[in-house]
C-alpha positions as CSV (number, residue, x, y, z in Angstrom):
1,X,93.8,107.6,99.0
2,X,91.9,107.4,96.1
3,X,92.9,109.2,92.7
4,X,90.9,112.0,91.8
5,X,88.0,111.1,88.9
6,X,88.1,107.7,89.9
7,X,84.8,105.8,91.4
8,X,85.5,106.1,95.4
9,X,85.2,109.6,94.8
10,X,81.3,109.5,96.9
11,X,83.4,107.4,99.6
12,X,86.3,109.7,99.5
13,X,84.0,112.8,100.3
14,X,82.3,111.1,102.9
15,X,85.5,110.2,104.5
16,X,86.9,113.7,104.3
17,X,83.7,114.9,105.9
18,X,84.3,112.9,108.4
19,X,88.4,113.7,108.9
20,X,87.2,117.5,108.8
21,X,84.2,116.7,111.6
22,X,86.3,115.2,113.8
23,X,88.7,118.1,113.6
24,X,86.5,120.7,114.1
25,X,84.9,118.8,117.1
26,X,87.9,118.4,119.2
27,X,89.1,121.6,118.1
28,X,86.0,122.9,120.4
29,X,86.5,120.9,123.0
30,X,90.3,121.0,123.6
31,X,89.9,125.2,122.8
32,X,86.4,125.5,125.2
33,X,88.0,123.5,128.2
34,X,91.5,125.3,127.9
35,X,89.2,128.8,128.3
36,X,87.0,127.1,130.9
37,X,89.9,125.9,133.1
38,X,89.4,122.5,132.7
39,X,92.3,121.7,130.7
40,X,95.8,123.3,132.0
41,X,99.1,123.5,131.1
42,X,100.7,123.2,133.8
43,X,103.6,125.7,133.9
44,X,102.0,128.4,132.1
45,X,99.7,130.5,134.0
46,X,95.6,130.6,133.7
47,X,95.2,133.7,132.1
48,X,97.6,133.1,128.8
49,X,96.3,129.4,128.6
50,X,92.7,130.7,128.5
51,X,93.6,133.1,126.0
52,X,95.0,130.5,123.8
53,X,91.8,128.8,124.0
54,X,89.9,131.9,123.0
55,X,92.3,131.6,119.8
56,X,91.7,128.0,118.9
57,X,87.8,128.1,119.1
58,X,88.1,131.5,117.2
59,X,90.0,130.4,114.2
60,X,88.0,127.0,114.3
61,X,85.0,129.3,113.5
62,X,86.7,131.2,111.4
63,X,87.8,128.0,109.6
64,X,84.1,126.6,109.8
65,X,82.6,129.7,107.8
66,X,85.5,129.6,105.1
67,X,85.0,126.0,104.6
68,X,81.3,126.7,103.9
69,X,81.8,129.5,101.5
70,X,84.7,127.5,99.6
71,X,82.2,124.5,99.1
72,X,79.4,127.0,98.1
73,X,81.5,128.3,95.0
């Protein structure tokens, strides 16, 4: 990665945009189908795998608001 003050810095924020995009997009999709029943695990039981869903798209929100208001200050 590129050094901090150094001239990739507008390609270095584009690629972290990107890195953090992709998180936050399969983050949605693994947490959505696990509470949808699409996605199982298959020795635990429905109800706890749905509620780990729940979690993940929860604190993916969570993380989507904080990473607004950090980039704000």
């Amino acid at each position: 990665m590129a050094k901090k003050g150094s001239g990739n810095s507008a390609l270095s924020g584009v690629v972290n945009l990107a890195v953090w995009l992709t998180g936050v997009l399969v983050s949605l999709a693994v947490g959505f189908g696990m509470t949808d029943g699409v996605l199982a695990v298959r020795w635990i039981p429905d109800v706890i795998t749905q509620v780990a869903g729940w979690i993940v798209v929860i604190l993916t929100l969570i993380s989507i608001v904080l990473a607004i208001v950090d980039r704000a200050q």
